[in-house]
C-alpha distance (Angstrom), angle and dihedral (degrees) to the residues before:
residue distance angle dihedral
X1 . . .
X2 3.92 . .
X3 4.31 106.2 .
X4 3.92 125.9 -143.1
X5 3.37 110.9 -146.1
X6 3.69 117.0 -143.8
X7 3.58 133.2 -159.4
X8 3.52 123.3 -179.6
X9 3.81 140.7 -155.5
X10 4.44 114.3 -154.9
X11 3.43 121.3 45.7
X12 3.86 100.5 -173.4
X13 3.82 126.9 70.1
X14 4.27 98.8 -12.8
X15 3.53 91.0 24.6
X16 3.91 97.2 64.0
X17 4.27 86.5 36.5
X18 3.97 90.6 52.1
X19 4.13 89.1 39.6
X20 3.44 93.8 50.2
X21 3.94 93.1 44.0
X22 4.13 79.2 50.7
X23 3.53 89.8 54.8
X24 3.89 101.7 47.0
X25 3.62 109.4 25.2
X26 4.67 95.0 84.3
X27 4.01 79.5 46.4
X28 3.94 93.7 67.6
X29 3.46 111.1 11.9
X30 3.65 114.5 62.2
X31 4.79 95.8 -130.1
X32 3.78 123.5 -159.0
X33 4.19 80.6 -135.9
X34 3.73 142.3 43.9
X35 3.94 109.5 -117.5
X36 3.86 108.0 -147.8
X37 3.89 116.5 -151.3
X38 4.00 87.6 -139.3
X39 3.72 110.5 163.8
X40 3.51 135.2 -0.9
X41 4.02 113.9 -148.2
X42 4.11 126.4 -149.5
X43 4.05 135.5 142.1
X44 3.95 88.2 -139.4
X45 4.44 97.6 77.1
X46 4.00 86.3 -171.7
X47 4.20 94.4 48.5
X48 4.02 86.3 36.6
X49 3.45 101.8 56.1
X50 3.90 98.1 38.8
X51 4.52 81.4 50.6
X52 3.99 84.8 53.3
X53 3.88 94.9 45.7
X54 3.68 86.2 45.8
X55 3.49 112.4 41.6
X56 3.75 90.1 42.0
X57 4.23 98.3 -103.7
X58 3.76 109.7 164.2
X59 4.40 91.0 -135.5
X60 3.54 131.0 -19.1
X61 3.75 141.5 -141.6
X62 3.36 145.2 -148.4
X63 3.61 112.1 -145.7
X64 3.93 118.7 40.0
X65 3.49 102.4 -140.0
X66 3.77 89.8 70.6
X67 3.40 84.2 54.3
X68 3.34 92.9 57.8
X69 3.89 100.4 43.2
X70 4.52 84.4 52.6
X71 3.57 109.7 122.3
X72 3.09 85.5 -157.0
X73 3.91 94.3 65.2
X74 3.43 122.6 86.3
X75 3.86 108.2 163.7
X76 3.90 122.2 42.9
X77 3.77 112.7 -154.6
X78 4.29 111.0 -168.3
X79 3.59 109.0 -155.3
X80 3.73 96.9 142.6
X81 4.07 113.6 103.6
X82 3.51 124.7 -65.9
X83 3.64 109.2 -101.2
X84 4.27 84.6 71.9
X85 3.42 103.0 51.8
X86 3.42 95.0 86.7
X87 3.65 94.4 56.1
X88 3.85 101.9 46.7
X89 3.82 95.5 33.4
X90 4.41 82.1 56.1
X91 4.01 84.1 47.6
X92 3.51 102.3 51.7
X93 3.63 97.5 38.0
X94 4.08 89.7 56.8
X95 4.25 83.0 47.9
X96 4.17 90.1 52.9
X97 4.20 93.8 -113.7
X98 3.19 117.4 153.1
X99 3.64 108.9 -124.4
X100 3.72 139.8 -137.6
X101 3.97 116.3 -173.5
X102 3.64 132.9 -178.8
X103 3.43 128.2 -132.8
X104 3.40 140.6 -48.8
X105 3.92 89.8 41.4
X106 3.67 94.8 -140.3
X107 3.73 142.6 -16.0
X108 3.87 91.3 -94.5
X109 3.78 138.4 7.9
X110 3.66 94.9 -101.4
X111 3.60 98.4 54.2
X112 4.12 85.6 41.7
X113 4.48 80.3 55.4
X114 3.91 89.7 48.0
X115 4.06 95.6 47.7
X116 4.04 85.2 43.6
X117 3.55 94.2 45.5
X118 4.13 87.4 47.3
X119 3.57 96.7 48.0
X120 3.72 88.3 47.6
X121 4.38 99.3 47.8
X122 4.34 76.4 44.3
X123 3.99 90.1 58.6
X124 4.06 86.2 -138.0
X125 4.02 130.1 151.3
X126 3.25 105.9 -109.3
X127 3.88 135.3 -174.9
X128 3.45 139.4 166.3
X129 4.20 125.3 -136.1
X130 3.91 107.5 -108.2
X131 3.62 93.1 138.5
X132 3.81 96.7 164.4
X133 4.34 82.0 82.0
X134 3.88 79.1 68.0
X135 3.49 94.7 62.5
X136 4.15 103.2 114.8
X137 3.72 89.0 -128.8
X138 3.20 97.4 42.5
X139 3.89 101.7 54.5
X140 4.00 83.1 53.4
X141 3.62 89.6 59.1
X142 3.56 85.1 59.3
X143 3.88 82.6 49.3
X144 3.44 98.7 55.3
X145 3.69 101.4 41.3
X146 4.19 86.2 48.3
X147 4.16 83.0 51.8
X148 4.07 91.1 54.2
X149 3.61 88.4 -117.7
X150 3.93 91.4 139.5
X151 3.28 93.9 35.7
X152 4.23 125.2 -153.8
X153 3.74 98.0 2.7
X154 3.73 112.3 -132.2
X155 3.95 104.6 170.9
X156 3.71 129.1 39.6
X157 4.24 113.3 -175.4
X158 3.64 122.6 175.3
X159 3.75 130.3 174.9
X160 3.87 125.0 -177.6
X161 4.19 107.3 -179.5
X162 3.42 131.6 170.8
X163 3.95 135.1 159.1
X164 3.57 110.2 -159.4
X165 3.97 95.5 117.5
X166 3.94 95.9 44.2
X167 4.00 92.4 107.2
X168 3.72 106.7 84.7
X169 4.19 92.0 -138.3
X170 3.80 93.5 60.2
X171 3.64 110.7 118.2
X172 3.59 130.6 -96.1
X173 4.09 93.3 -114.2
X174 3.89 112.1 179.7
X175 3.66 101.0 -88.7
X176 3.63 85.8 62.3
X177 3.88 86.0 64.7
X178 4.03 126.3 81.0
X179 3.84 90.2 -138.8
X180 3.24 98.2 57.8
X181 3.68 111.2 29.0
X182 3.87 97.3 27.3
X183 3.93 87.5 -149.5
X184 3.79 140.4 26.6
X185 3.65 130.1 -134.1
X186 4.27 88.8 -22.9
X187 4.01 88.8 60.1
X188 3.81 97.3 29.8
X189 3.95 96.8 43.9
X190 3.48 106.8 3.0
X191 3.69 102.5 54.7
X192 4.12 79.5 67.5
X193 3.38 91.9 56.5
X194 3.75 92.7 49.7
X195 3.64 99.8 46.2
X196 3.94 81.2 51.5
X197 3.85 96.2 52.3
X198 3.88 97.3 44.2
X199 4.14 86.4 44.3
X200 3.70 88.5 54.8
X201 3.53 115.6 29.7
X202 3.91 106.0 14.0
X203 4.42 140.6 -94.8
X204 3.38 120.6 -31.6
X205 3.98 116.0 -117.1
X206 3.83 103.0 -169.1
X207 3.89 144.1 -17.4
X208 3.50 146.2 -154.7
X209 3.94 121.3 -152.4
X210 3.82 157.6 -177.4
X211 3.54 130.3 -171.1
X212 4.11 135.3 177.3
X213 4.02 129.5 -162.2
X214 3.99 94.5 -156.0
X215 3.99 97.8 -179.8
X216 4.06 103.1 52.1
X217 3.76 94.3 -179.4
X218 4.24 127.4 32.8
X219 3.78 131.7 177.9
X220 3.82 117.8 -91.2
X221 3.60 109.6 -104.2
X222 3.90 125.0 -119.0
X223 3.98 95.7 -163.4
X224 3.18 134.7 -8.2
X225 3.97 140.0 -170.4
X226 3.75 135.5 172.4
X227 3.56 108.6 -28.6
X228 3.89 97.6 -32.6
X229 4.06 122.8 79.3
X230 3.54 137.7 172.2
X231 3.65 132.2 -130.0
X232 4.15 152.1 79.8
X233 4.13 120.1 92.0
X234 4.00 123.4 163.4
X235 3.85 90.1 -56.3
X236 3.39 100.1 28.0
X237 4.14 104.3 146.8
X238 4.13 109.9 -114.0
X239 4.28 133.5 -123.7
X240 3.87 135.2 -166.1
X241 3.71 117.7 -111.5
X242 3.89 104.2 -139.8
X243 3.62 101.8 172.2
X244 4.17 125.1 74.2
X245 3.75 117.2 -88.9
X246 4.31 87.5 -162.4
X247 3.57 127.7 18.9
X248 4.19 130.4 -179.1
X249 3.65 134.2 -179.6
X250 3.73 141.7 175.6
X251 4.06 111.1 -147.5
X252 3.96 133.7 177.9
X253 3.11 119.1 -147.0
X254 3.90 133.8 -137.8
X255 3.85 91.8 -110.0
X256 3.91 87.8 56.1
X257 4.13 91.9 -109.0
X258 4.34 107.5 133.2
X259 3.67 123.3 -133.9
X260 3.38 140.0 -146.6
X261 3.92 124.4 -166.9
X262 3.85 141.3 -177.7
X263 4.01 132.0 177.9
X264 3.82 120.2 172.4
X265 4.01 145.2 153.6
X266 3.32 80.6 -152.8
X267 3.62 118.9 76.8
X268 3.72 104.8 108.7
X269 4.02 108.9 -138.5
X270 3.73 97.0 23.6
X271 3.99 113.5 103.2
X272 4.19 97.2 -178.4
X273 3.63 106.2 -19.1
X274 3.89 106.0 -176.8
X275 3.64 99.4 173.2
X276 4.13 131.0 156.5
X277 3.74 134.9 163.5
X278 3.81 119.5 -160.8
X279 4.29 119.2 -156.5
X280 3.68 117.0 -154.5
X281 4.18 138.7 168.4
X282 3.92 86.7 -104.2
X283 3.58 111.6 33.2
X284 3.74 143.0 -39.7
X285 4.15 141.2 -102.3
X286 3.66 126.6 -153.0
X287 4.21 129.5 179.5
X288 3.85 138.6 -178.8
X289 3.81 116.4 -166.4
X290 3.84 84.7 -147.6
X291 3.97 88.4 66.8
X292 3.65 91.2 30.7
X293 3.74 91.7 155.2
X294 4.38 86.2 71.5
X295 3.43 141.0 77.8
X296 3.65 119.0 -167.4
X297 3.93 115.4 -150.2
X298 3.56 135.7 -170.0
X299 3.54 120.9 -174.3
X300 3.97 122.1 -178.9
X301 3.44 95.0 -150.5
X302 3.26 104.6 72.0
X303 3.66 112.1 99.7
X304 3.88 130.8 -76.8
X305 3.67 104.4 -81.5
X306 3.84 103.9 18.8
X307 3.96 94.9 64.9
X308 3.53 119.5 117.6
X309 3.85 142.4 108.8
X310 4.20 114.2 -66.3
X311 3.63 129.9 -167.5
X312 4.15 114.3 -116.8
X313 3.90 101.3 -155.7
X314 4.00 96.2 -143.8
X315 3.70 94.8 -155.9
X316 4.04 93.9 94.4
X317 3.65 109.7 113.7
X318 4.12 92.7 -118.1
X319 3.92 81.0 60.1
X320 4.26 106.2 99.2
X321 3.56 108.0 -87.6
X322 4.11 104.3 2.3
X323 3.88 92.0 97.5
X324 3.99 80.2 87.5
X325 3.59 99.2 43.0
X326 4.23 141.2 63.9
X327 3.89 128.7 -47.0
X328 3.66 111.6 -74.6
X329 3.55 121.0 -65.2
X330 3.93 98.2 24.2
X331 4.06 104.0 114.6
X332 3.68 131.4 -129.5
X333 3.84 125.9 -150.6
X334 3.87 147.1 -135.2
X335 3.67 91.9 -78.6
X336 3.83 85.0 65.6
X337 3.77 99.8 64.1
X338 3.81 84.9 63.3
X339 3.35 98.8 54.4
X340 3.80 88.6 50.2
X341 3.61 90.9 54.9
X342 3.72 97.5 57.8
X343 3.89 86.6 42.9
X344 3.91 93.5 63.1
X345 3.95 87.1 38.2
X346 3.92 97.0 52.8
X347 3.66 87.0 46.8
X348 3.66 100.2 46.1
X349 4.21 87.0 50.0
X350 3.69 91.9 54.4
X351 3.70 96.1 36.2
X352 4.16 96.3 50.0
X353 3.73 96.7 -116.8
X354 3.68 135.5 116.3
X355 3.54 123.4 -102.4
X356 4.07 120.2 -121.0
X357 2.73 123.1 -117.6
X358 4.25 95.8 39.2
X359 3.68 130.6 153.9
X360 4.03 92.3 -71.4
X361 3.79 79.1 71.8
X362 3.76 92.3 48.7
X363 3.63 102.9 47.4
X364 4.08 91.6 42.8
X365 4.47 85.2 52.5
X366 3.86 78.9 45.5
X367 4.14 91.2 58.2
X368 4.02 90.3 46.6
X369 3.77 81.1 55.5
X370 3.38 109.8 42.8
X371 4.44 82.1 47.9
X372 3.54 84.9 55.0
X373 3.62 95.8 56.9
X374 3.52 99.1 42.6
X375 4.36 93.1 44.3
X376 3.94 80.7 52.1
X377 3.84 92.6 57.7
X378 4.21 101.0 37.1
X379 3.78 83.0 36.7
X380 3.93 92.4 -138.2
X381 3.54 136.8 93.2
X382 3.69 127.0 -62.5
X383 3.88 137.0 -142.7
X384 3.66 110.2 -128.6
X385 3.68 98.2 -150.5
């Protein structure tokens, strides 16, 4: 059986996700290929090497552009923070890698056109990380709004909330920093939301939104990992937050359906609340990442008296993805939508076809962005191409 050989830069947060994905994904699904888990790529050599030990990595090293340059490297997967992408993606394009990148593509949407335009001149597979598509009930969505069963779609409302930066002494971690994240909540959470909305219902034409950076000033960090850091105390030395802490929009989209969307740190009680409810001329669809096991449906026409919304458990084998998994009815988890991801990726490698979604996707949720921003400043609405 042919082997892709992987190599992989981040070994924290995505790193373990896209390691363990590595790890489980030839156990359940039945590949054309053999991943490898080649090389595991970190600056810190002590953290590194105990992340390759651990997660199973066959060596390690410390600087990715040896990675790159490995001959013995055939896929590049970017989980290391957004202000490198560009740089690595640009690398391993000109070496002939295939390449895997997380999301946000790139700190801005020209740099997201250059690494598009690179992986395109290279003639790579290319795909970017918006794993919540591999959520079983989500990719039925996408099912049942490709069947017609909602109909013309009118409404489109997304929220993405979390609260895990609401007390003022959390540290300023890096995506809490313009340079390295390129956006707050709207790049972090809402570029999820977006990918979901133009996946589902269609592009975006124009927006209209607000945003608010409630904590000005935050604690330097002394480590951080994941979504949890360490830091502050009496003396502790002070940075600027330069990203947004909440973002909202309105949007219309080409089709005519309207949009509303929200992304904040800042929703006090909500720990990852991926939620989004979709209005059409036949019925309705509705989703929480939290119960990402359900579907809710509404369909108007069932008779007078019996309407109303009902949860689809998408754990039945004719659900997308389950064939592989348990007996009805017994759930799967986030780690799963990873695993799918590199599933349709290995396949579309071997098979000659390009992976969805891929860095069109990215630079497109990069121009919702970017018109985002700039409506937020000139406080007016803005084109979206």
């Amino acid at each position: 059986m042919q082997q892709l050989r992987i190599g992989l830069v981040g070994y924290k947060f995505m790193g373990k996700a896209h390691s363990h994905a590595y790890k489980d994904v030839g156990m359940f699904f039945d590949l054309p290929v053999e991943p490898v888990m080649q090389a595991i790529c970190g600056r810190d050599e002590d953290w590194v090497k105990r992340s390759a030990q651990k997660f199973g990595w066959a060596s390690y090293e410390t600087d990715w552009r040896k990675l790159v340059q490995r001959d013995d490297i055939d896929v590049i997967d970017v989980t290391a923070p957004s202000n490198v992408h560009k740089e690595i993606v640009l690398a391993a394009a000109e070496a002939g890698k295939h390449i895997f990148c997380e999301k946000p593509l790139a700190l801005t949407l020209a740099d997201a056109k250059e690494m598009l335009e690179a992986v395109t001149k290279a003639g790579v597979k290319h795909m970017i990380g918006f794993n919540y598509r591999r959520a079983p009930a989500l990719s039925l969505a996408k099912r049942m709004v490709e069947e017609g069963r909602l109909g013309k779609i009118y409404h489109f409302r997304g929220q993405y909330l979390q609260d895990f930066v609401v007390d003022p002494n959390f540290p300023l971690v890096w995506r809490l920093r313009r340079d390295i994240a390129g956006s707050g909540s709207l790049g972090d959470l809402g570029a999820h939301t977006i990918d979901i909305a133009r996946w589902l219902v269609g592009e975006i034409a124009e927006v209209v939104g607000m945003s608010e950076t409630f904590i000005k000033e935050r604690p330097l960090p002394t480590s951080m990992e994941g979504l949890s850091a360490t830091g502050g105390g009496e003396n502790a030395e002070m940075g600027e937050v330069t990203v947004d802490d909440g973002t909202a929009f309105l949007a219309r989209f080409a089709n005519g359906a309207m949009g509303t969307f929200e992304a904040t740190r800042f929703a006090t009680g909500h720990d990852n609340t991926n939620w989004f409810e979709i209005n059409g001329s036949k019925g309705a669809i509705r989703f929480n990442f939290e119960r990402m096991n359900e579907l809710e449906y509404y369909n108007r026409e069932d008779e007078d008296g019996y309407r109303g919304f009902r949860v689809i458990q998408a754990t039945h084998p004719s659900h997308p993805y389950m064939e592989a998994w348990w007996p009805a009815g017994h759930i799967i988890g986030y780690e799963h939508t990873f695993i799918h991801e590199m599933k349709d990726f290995f396949e579309c490698i071997v098979e000659d076809r390009m992976p969805e979604p891929n860095f069109v996707d990215g630079v497109e949720c990069q121009r919702v962005i970017e018109a985002v921003e700039k409506s937020v400043v000139e406080r007016t609405w803005v084109q979206v191409k």
